[in-house]
DRENDREN-751261 format. One line per 3 residues: number of its first residue (from 1); for each residue x, y, z of C-alpha. Coordinates in nm, 2 decimals, m for minus. Example, Ala and Ser with C-alpha at 12.3 -4.5 7.8 and 13.67 -1.06 7.14 Angstrom:
<robas>
1> 1.23,m0.45,0.78; 1.37,m0.11,0.71
</robas>
This chain:
<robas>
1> m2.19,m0.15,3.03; m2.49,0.06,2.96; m2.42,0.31,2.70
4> m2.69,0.64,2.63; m2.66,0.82,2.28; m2.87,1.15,2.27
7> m2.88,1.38,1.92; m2.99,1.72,2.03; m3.10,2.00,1.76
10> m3.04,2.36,1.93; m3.21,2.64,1.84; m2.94,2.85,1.64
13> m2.98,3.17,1.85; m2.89,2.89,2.16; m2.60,2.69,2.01
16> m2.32,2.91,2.21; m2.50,2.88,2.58; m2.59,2.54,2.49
19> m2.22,2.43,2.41; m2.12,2.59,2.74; m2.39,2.39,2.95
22> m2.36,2.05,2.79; m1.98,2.11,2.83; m2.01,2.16,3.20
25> m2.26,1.88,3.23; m2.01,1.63,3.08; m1.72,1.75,3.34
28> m1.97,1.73,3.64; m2.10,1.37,3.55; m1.74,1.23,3.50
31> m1.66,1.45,3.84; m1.91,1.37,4.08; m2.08,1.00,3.93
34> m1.84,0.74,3.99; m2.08,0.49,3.76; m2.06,0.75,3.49
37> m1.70,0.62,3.27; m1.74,0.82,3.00; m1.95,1.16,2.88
40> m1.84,1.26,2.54; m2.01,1.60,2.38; m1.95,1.58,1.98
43> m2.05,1.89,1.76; m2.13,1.92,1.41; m1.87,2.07,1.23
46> m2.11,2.18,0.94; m2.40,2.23,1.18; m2.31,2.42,1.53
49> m2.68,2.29,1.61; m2.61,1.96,1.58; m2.47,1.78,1.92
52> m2.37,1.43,1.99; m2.38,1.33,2.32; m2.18,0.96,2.38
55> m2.23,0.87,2.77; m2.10,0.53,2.94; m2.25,0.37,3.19
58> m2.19,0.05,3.51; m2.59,m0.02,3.44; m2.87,0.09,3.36
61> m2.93,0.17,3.74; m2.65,0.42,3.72; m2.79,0.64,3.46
64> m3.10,0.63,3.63; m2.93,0.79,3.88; m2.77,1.04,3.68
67> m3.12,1.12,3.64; m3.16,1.21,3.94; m2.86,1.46,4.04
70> m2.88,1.78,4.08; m2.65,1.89,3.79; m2.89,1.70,3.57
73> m3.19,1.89,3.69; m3.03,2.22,3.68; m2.89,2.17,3.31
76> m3.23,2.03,3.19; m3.38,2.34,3.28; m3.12,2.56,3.18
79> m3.17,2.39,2.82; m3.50,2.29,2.76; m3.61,2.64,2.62
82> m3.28,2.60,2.37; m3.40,2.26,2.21; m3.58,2.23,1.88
85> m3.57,1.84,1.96; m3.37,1.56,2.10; m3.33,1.17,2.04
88> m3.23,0.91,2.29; m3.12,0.57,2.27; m3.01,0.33,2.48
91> m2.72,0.04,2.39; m2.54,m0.26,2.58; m2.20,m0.28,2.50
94> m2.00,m0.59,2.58
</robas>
């Protein structure tokens, strides 16, 4: 399984919208990406800023095509004005 681990830092003013976007991203990837198993958006209890996203993967393939939907595109742009900065990282879990 290919698994993606992104750390985003929101702008404060942003941390509401943002929630509500990243929320609906996770419920369209598990909805409409058959490949995607899991798409878990953790917050920062001391830090409303502060999301973790946990995402789960067939292959690396798959999240390349994740990439490439239109949900992803739309919430990219929706966001991209909101974020101070973001982290990925790729793992391979057994």
């Amino acid at each position: 399984m290919y698994v993606v681990t992104v750390v985003f830092q929101v702008k404060p003013a942003n941390a509401a919208d943002f929630r509500a976007s990243v929320l609906a991203q996770a419920q369209n990837s598990l909805q409409r990406e058959p490949a995607c198993k899991r798409f878990d958006v953790c917050f920062d209890p001391q830090s409303p800023e502060r999301v973790f996203l946990y995402e789960l993967y067939d292959d690396r393939a798959a999240f390349d095509a994740h990439t490439q939907t239109e949900h992803f595109a739309q919430f990219s742009a929706a966001v991209e004005g909101w974020v101070e900065d973001k982290t990925l990282s790729f793992w391979h879990l057994d």
